[in-house]
Residue, then its C-alpha position, 0 to 999 in steps of 0.5 A: x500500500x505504501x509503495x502504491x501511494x509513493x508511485x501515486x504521489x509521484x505520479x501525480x508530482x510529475x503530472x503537476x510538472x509537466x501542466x506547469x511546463x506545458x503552461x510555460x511553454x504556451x506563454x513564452x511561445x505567445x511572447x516568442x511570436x510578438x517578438x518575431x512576428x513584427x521582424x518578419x513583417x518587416x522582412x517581407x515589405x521591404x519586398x514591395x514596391x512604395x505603391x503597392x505598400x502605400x496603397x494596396x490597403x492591406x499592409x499584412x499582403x505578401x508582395x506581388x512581385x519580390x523586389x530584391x533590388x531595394x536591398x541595392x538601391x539602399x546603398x545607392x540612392x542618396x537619400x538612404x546612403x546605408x554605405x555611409x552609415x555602413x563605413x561610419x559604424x565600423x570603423x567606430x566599432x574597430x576603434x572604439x572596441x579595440x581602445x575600450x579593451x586595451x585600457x581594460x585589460x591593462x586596469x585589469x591587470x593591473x588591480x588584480x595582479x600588483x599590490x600597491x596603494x590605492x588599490x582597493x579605492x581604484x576597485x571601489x570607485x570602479x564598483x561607484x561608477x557602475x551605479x551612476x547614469x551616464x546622463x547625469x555626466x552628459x553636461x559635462x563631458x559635452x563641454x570637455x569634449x568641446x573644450x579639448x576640440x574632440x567634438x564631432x571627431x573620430x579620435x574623440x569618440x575613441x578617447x570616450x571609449x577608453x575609460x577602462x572600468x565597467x562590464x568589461x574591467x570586472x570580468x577581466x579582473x576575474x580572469x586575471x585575478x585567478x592565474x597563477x602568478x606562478x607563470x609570471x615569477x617564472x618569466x621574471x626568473x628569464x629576466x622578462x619586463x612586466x610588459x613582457x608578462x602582461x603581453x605575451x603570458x597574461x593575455x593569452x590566457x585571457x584571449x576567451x574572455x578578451x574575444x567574447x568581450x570584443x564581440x559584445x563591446x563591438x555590437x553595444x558600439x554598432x547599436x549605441x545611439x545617444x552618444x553617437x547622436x551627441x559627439x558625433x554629429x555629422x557623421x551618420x552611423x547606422x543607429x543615427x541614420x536610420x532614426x534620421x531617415x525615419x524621421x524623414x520618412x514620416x514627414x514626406x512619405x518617402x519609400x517604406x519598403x527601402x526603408x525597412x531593407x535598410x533596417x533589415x541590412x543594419x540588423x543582419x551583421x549583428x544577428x550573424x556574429x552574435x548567432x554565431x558566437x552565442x556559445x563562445x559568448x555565454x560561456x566565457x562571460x559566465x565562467x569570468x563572472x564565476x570566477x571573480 
């Protein structure tokens, strides 16, 4: 009787179990489909022609006639100038991506591996900056950078860039917080400079954490608008141009398909990289949050 009682109960917990996983499930594929469905609306639009979308009354139609020439004329026509967008975006992507990671890793390091005074306040004050907005030091950085003449310039967007703390400092700082320092002592012995050390011993054994840290760092840069639109006025990138031609758009009734291949072709080198080194990502950012 007891053993039948035991299988009962446990039958009826795995019943239990599988009703609350079945109503999960139902939940998040509803939310899944709100998420996809406006993407893939999206997607076949901008197959359509301006007057066919604008005036066939039925914007959920499929296209008449796929026209694959919009995702070309994007980066042709002058008005959409995705070309421009294109090169401005990557080229602060590489710069500011590969400045933010060198001050990193080099503040990093240097908190996690040498001993020296003010070396807790360093990491106390990286701690403080997480918890304050970057609006409440818009105003004055809008006038520092006016002042040293970086406004509207590539190179001040790069110093912006390295400020050396923030995700990036705090998950370096786990990695090299827990290698041996045994490697170093050894290349001392070899008569190796602390540079030496740091270049060719440390960072390497960091290259999971740095990579996985680029990618992310480099698709936050590809989607940063504020700043962008702020600091780097007259150089429209991908998240800027957009919002300016959809401001454009809205006003003069301009073309909507073009407009949503443009959206489509900012959005598809973001969803490949991050596609393809979702597992590489996940489990470096993990194992160096676990570790520090």
């Amino acid at each position: 009787m007891k053993k039948e009682k035991t299988i009962n109960m446990k039958n009826r917990n795995i019943q239990k179990v599988k009703g609350i996983m079945l109503f999960f499930f139902i939940i998040f594929s509803v939310y899944s489909f709100t998420l996809v469905f406006p993407i893939l609306w999206i997607i076949y639009n901008s197959f359509k022609t301006a007057p066919e979308f604008l005036m066939s009354g039925n914007p959920w139609a499929l296209p008449q006639r796929f026209m694959f020439s919009n995702y070309l004329d994007v980066f042709v026509l002058s008005e959409f100038n995705l070309g421009e967008m294109f090169f401005n975006s990557i080229t602060l992507v590489i710069g500011q991506t590969f400045a933010g990671l060198l001050v990193s890793c080099c503040t990093a390091y240097a908190v996690a591996k040498y001993k020296f005074m003010g070396r807790n306040t360093i990491y106390f004050i990286a701690v403080t900056i997480m918890f304050i907005p970057t609006t409440g030091s818009l105003a004055i950085t809008y006038k520092l950078m006016i002042d040293f003449k970086l406004y509207d310039t590539y190179l001040g967007m790069i110093i912006m860039s390295a400020g050396g703390f923030g995700f990036s400092f705090f998950l370096l700082y786990g990695f090299f917080k827990n290698i041996s320092w045994s490697y170093a002592e050894a290349a001392f012995i070899d008569s190796a400079g602390h540079w030496t050390v740091f270049l060719r011993i440390m960072l390497p054994q960091a290259k999971p954490a740095i990579v996985a840290l680029a990618i992310i760092s480099g698709i936050g840069v590809w989607n940063n608008f504020s700043s962008q639109f702020v600091f780097y006025k007259t150089h429209p990138t991908v998240a800027v141009g957009l919002k300016r031609l959809s401001d454009y758009i809205v006003s003069y009734g301009a073309d909507y398909p073009r407009y949503f291949a443009a959206i489509v072709m900012s959005c598809l080198p973001v969803v490949i990289i991050y596609a393809s080194c979702q597992k590489m990502i996940i489990k470096n950012t993990v194992a160096g949050g676990l570790k520090g």
